[in-house]
N, C-alpha and C positions, 0 to 999 in steps of 0.2 A: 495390340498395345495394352494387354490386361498386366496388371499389378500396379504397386508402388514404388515409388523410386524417392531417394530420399539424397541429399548431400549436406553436408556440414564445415563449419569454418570455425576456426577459435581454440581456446580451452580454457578449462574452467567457468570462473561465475563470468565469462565474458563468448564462451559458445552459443553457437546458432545454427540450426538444424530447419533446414526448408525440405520441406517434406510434398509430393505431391502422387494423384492420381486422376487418370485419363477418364471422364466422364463423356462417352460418347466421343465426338471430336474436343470437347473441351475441357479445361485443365481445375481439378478443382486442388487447392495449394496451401497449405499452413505452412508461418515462419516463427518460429517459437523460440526461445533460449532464456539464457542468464541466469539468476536463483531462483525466480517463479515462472516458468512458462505457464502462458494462462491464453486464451482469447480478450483481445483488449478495443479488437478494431475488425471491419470485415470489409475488402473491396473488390466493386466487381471491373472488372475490363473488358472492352468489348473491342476487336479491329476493326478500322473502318482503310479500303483502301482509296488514294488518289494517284488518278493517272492509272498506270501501268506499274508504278515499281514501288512507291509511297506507299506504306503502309503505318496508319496513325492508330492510337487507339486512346479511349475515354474511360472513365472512371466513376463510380459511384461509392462513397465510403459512407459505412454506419462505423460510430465509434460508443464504445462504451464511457458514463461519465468519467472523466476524470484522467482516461488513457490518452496516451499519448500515440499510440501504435498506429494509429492512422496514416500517419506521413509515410512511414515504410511501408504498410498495405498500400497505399494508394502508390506510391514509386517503383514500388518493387513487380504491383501486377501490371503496370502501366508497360512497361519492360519487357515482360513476360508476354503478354500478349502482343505487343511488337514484336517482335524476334521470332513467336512461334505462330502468328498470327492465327490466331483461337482467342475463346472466351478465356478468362481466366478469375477465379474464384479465388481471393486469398487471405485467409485468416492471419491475426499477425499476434502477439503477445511476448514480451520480451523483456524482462523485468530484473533489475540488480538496487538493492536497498542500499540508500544513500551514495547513488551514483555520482563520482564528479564526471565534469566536462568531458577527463581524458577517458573514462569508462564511457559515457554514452559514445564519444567518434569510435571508439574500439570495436563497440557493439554494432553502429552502423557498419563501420567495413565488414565486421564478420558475418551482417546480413545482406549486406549486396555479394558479396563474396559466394557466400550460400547458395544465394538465389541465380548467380550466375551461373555454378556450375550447375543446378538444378537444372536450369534452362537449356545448358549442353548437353545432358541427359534425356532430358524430356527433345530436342529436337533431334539425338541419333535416333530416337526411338520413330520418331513421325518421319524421318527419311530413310530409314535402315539403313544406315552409314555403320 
């Protein structure tokens, strides 16, 4: 499971690129776009399972002052590490100057969007599908 795998949603100042790589068993992840991609927020996800088929997992986010990226880090690896049950490490930065409303839900779909397929990716590779 060596290299990087990367997928993408959107275009233009409204793109989003989730980008990750296999650290050991566990997934370390950045979700980056818009006119500044930067690091804005970091979270970590850990699975915990219940039962037999339940699989839950938690969260720890550090954000930088003033970002908002958190909410997506913390959603987005929460997700991530559900569905592929592994660690999940994921940096988040996503940035469009003087965004309205209808630009940031844009931005969001185009990061869950990303991060889904990312996750599709990242899971043929852990089953060899």
């Amino acid at each position: 499971m060596a290299g990087s795998f990367s997928a993408s949603a959107g275009a233009g100042r409204h793109a989003v690129t989730a980008e990750a790589a296999f650290i050991g068993r566990d997934v370390m992840a950045a979700l980056h776009g818009g006119e500044r991609p930067h690091v804005g927020a970091v979270a970590l996800a850990s699975p915990c399972t219940s039962g037999d088929t339940d699989v839950r997992a938690y969260a720890s986010v550090i954000s930088a002052p003033g970002h908002r990226d958190d909410v997506l880090a913390h959603r987005l690896s929460l997700a991530m590490s559900r569905e592929l049950g592994r660690t999940v490490c994921m940096a988040a930065g996503i940035h469009v100057g003087n965004a309205t409303g209808e630009d940031i839900r844009q931005l969001v779909r185009n990061a869950e969007d990303a991060a889904r397929k990312l996750t599709n990716i990242l899971k043929e590779q852990i089953h060899g599908s």
